[in-house]
C-alpha positions as CSV (number, residue, x, y, z in Angstrom):
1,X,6.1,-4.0,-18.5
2,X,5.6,-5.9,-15.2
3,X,3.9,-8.8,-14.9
4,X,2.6,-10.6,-11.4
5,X,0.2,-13.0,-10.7
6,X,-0.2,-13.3,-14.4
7,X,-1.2,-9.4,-14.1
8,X,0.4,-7.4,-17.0
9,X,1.2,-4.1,-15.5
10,X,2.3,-1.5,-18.4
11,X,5.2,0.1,-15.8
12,X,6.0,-0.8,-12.3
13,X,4.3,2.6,-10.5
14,X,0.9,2.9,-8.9
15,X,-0.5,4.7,-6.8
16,X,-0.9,3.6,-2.6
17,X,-3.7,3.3,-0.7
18,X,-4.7,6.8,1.1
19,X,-3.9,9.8,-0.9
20,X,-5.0,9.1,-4.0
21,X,-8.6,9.0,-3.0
22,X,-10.7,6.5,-4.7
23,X,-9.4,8.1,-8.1
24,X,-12.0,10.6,-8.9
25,X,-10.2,13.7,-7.9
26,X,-6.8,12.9,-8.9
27,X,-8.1,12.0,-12.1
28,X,-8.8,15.6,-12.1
29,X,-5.0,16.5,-12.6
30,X,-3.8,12.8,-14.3
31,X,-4.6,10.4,-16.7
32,X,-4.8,7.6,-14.4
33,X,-5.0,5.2,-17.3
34,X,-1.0,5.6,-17.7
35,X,-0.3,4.1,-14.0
36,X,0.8,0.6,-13.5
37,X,-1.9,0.5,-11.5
38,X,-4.1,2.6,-8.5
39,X,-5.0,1.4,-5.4
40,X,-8.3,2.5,-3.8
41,X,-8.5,4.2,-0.4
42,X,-9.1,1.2,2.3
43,X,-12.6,0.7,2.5
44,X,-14.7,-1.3,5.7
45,X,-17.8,-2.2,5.8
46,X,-19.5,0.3,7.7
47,X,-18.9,4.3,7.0
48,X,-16.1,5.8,8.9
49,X,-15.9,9.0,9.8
50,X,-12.6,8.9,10.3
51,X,-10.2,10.5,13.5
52,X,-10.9,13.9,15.3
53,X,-8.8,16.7,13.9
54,X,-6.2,17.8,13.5
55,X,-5.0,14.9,12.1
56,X,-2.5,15.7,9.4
57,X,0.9,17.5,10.6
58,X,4.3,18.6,8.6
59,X,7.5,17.3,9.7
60,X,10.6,17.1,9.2
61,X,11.1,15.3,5.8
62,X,7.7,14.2,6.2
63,X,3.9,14.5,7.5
64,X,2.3,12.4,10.5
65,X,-1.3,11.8,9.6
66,X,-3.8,10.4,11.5
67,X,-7.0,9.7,9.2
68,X,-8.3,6.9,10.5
69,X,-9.3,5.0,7.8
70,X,-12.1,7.7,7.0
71,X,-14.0,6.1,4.1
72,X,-18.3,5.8,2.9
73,X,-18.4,2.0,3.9
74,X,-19.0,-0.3,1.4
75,X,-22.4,0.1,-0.1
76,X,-21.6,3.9,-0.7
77,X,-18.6,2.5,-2.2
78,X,-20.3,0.3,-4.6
79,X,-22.6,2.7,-5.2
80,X,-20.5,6.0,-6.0
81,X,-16.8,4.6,-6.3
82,X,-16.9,1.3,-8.0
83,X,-18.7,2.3,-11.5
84,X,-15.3,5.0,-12.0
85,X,-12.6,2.1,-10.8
86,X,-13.6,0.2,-12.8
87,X,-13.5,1.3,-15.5
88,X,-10.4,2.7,-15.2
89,X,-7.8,1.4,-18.1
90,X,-5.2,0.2,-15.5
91,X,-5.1,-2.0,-12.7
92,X,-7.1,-1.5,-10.1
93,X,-5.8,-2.7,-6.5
94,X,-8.7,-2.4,-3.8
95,X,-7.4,-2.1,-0.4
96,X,-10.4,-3.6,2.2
97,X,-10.0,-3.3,5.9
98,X,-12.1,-5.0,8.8
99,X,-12.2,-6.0,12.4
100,X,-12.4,-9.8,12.2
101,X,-12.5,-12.5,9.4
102,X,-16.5,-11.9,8.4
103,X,-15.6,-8.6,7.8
104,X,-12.8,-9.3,5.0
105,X,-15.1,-12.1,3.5
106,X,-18.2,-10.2,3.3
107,X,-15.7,-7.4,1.6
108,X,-14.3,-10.0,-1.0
109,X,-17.8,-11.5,-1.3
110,X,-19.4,-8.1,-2.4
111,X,-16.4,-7.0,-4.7
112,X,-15.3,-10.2,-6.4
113,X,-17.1,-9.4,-9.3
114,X,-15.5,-6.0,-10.3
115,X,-12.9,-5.5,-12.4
116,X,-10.1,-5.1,-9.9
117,X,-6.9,-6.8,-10.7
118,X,-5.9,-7.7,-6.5
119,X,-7.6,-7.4,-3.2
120,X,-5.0,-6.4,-0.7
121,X,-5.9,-6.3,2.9
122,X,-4.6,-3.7,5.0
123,X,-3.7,-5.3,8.4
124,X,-1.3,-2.5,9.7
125,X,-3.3,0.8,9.9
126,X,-1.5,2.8,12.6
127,X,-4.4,5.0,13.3
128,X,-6.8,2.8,13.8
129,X,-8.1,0.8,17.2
130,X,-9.3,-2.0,16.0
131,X,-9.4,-2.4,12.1
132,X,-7.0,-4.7,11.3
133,X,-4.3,-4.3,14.1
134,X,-5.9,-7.6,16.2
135,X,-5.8,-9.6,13.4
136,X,-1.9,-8.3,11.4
137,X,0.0,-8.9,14.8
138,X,-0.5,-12.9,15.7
139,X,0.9,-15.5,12.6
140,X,-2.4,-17.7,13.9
141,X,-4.9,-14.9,13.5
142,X,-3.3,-13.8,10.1
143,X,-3.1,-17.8,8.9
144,X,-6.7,-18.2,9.6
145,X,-7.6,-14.9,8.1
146,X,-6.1,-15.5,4.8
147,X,-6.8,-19.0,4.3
148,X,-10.5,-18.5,4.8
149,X,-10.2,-15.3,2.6
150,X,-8.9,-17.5,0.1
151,X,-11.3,-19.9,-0.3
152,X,-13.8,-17.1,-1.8
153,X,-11.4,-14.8,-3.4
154,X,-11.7,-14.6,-7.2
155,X,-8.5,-11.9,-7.0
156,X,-4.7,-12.3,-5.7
157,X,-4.5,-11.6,-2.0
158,X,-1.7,-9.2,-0.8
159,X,-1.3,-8.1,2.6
160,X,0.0,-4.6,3.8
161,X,2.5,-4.8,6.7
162,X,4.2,-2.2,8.3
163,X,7.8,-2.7,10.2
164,X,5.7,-5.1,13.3
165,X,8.3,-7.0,15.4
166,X,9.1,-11.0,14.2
167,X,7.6,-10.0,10.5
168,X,9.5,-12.7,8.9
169,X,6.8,-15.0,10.9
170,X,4.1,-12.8,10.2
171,X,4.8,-12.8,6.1
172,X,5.8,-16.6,6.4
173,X,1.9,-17.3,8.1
174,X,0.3,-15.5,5.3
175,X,2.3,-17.0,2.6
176,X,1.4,-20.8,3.8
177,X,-1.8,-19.8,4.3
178,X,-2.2,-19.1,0.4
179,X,-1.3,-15.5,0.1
180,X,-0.3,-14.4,-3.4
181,X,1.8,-11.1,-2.6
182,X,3.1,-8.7,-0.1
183,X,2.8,-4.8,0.6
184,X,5.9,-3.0,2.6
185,X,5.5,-0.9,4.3
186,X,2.5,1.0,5.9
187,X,3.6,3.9,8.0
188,X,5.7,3.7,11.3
189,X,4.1,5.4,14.0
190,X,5.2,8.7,14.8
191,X,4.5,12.0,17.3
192,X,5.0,15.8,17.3
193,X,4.8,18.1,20.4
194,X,4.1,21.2,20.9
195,X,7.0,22.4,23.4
196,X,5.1,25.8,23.5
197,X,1.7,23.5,25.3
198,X,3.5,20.5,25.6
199,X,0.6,18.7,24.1
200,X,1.1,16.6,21.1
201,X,-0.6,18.2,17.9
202,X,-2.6,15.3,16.9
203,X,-5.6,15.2,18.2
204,X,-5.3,11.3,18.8
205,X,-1.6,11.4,19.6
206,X,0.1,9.3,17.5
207,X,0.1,9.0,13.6
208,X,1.6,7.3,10.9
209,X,4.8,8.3,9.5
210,X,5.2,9.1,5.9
211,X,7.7,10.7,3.1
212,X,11.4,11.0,2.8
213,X,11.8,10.4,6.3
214,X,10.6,6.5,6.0
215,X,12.4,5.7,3.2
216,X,15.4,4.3,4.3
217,X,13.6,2.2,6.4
218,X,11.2,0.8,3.7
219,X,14.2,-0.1,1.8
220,X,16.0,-1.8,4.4
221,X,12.8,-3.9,5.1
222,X,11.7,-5.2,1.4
223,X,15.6,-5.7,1.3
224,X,15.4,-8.0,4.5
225,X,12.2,-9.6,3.3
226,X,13.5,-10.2,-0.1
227,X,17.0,-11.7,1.2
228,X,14.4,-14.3,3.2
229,X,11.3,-14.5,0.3
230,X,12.8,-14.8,-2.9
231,X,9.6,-15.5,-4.9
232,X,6.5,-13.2,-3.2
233,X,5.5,-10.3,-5.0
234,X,6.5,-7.5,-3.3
235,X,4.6,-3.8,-3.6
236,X,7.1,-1.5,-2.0
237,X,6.3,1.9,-0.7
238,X,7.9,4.5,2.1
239,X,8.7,7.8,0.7
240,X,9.0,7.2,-3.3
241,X,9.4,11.0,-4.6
242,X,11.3,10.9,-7.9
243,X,12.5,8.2,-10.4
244,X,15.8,7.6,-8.3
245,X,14.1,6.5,-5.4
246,X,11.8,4.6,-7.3
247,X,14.9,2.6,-9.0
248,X,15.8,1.9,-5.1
249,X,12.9,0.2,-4.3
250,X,13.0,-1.8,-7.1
251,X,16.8,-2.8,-6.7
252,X,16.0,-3.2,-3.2
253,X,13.5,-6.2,-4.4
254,X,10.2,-4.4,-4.9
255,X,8.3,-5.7,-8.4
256,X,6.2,-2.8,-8.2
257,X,6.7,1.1,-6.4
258,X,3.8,2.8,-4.8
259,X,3.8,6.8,-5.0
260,X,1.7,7.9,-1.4
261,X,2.6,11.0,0.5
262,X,4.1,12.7,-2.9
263,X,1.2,12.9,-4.6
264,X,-0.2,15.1,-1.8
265,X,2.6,17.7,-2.7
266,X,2.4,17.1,-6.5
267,X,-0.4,15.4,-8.1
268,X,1.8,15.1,-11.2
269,X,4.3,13.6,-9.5
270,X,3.4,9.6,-10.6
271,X,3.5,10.7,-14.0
272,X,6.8,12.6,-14.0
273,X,8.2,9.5,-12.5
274,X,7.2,7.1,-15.2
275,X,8.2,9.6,-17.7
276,X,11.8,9.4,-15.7
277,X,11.8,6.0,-15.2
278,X,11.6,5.0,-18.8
279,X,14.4,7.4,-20.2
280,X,16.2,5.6,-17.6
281,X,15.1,2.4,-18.7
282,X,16.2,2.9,-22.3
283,X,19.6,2.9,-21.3
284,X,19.7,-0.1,-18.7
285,X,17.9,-3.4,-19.2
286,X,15.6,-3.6,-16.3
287,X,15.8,-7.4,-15.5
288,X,19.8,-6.7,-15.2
289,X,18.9,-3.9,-12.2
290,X,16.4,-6.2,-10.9
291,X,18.8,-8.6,-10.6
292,X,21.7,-6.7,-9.9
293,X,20.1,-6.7,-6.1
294,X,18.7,-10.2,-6.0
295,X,22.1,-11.8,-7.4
296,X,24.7,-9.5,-6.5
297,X,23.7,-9.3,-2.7
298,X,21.6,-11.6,-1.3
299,X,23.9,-14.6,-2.4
């Protein structure tokens, strides 16, 4: 058990925002209901049709994908997503993204009254032009957002960061301005050429970064922003595929682990964790691992 924002989460994994879908086809393979918690697919307020293909490529110890926050907008949302989150026996985490500060509020405004347990705003899409990138990069722009998003809000506010430059400032901004928890890290930016063309393989270029290769650097991070914010919530993510790495994130200050890229290998693979996780468990006493990091280094 987990507990955050007064939020009772039954074990510390959920499911990120992206691969999972909006639930309804993973659910296909899991009992979602035995998460900690899912987190929807971001969702704007128009439809989004998402980047050009290809826009998913294999790397080494990882893929590059490009999506581009492909989603129905959020009156298909409402209408064909919302009814199954819902009522989903778990918490429910919806991810919202938008080009300015109406966008968010209209967002909060039209889903304050379902059942999810935390908005968290996604302010550090790489594969995006505009959605969230103006407003994740400038402490003002962020203060502004969040405070005006918390005015209306009937849910915890947690904001998605990636690895951005000065993030210390940016996380600091968002905290005074009333945010309630954090989410590290969204995906680095990364490339693949074709030395045989010498174009890149995406069709946009550039994508974002995920799996085993990104995990060191996701731990490194929450440790960082731990060491400096003792108190925030933190949702870590970065390349979570087994119970081990999961323990990591959580000794490197995370309060709860997000599975992403590994459930597009293995749908089963959030499951097999918890399952792990709480043989491991039995033996250890999980404040004293928690605490283990936040005592034993940061001091």
């Amino acid at each position: 058990m987990v507990e955050i924002c007064n939020i009772k989460f039954k074990n510390p994994i959920i499911i990120a925002s992206g691969p999972g879908g909006n639930g309804q086809e993973l659910a296909e393979y899991i009992d979602l209901n035995k998460l900690g918690g899912f987190t929807s697919k971001t969702v704007t307020i128009k439809e989004k049709e998402g980047n050009p293909p290809p826009r998913i490529v294999n790397v080494k110890a990882g893929i590059i994908n490009s999506i581009g926050l492909q989603n129905p907008g959020i009156e298909n949302f409402i209408k064909n997503d919302l009814k199954f989150l819902n009522n989903l026996k778990t918490n429910v985490i919806l991810s919202l993204g938008g080009e300015n500060i109406s966008d968010y509020l209209m967002l909060v405004d039209k889903l304050n009254n379902s059942n999810a347990a935390i908005f968290e705003l996604n302010l550090s899409c790489p594969n995006v032009g505009k959605d969230g990138i103006p407003l994740g990069i400038n402490e003002k722009s962020i203060f502004e957002l969040v405070q005006e998003v918390k005015k209306i809000s009937k849910k915890p506010i947690f904001i998605k960061f990636g690895v951005e430059t000065f993030l210390e400032d940016l996380i600091n901004a968002a905290i005074k301005a009333g945010a309630d928890g954090i989410t590290l890290i969204n995906s680095p930016k990364g490339m693949k050429i074709d030395i045989n063309t010498g174009k890149v393989i995406l069709k946009r270029g550039v994508g974002g970064l995920s799996g085993p290769a990104i995990k060191p650097i996701a731990l490194a991070t929450i440790f960082r922003i731990r060491r400096n914010f003792r108190k925030i919530p933190i949702i870590g993510m970065g390349g979570v595929f087994d119970y081990k790495d999961a323990i990591e994130f959580i000794m490197a200050g995370a309060n709860l682990v997000g599975v992403g890229s590994g459930v597009m290998t293995d749908p089963y693979l959030p499951l097999k964790i918890i399952y792990d996780l709480e043989n491991y468990f039995k033996n250890k006493n999980y404040n004293e691992i928690f605490s283990c990091a936040v005592e034993g280094y940061y001091v």
